[in-house]
C-alpha positions as CSV (number, residue, x, y, z in Angstrom):
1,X,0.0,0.0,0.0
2,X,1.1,3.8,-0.4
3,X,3.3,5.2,2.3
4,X,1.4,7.1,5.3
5,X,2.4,10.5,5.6
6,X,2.4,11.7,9.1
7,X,2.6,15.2,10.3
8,X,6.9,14.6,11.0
9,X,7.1,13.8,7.5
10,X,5.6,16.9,6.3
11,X,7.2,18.9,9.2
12,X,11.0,17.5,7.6
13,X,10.0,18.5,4.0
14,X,9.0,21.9,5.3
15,X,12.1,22.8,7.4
16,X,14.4,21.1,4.5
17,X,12.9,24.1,1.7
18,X,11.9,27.0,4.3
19,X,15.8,27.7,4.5
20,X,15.4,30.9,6.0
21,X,12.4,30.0,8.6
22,X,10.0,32.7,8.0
23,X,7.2,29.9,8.2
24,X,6.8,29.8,4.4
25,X,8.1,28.3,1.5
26,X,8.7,31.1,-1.3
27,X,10.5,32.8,-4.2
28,X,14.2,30.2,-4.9
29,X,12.6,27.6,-1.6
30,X,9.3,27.5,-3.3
31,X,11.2,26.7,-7.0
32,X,13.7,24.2,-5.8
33,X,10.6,22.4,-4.0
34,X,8.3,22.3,-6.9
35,X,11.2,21.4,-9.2
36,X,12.1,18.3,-6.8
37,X,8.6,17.2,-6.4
38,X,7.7,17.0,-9.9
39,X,11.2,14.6,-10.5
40,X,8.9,12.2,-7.9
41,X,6.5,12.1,-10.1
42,X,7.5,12.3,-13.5
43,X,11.3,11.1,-14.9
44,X,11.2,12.9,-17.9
45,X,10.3,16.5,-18.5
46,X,10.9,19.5,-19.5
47,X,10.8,23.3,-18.8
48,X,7.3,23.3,-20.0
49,X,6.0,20.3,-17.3
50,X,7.8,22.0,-14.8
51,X,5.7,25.2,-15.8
52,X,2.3,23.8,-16.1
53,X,3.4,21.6,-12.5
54,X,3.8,24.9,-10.9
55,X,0.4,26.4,-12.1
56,X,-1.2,23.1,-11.5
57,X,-0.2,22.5,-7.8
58,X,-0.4,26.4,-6.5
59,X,-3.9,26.5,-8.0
60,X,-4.5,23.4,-6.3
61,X,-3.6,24.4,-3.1
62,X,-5.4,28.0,-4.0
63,X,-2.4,29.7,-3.7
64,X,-2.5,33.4,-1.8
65,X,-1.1,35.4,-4.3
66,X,1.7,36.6,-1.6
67,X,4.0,34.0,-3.5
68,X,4.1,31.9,-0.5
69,X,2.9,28.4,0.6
70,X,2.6,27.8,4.3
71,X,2.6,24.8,6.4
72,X,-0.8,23.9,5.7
73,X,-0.6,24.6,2.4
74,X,2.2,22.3,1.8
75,X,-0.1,19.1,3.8
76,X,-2.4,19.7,1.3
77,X,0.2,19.4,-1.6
78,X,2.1,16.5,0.0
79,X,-1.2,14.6,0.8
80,X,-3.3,15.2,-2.8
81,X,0.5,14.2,-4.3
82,X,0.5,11.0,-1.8
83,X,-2.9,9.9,-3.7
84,X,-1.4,9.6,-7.5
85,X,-0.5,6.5,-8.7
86,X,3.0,6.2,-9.8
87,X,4.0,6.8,-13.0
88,X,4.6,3.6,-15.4
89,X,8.2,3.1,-16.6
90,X,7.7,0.0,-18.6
């Protein structure tokens, strides 16, 4: 079965991209997460997935236009990500 994510987990991811502990996740923090999460989900793509990952994912999470995901923002993320079937390599 899929992995449970518990509230550490998403506590670790947070801390590891909010470098400068404001409390949020923005600007180079918020790029370097997106970049690495969509690597987890697809192996192949391009600065155009990347793109449309970013729109996808902050409109999912209905993004505050301040440019910033918080905590809560990012369980929602982690948690609707946790949900998606893996990608096929065969």
């Amino acid at each position: 079965g899929a992995a449970k994510l518990t509230k550490e987990d998403i506590e670790k991811v947070f801390s590891l991209y909010d470098r400068d502990n404001n409390g949020s996740i923005e600007n180079e923090e918020l790029r370097g997460f997106l970049k690495d999460l969509l690597e987890l989900v697809k192996k192949d793509y391009d600065a155009q997935d990347l793109i449309e990952f970013e729109e996808t994912i902050l409109r999912g999470v209905g993004y505050d236009k301040d440019g910033k995901i918080s905590r809560k923002e990012l369980t929602m993320i982690l948690l609707a990500l946790a949900k998606l079937p893996p990608e096929d390599d065969q």
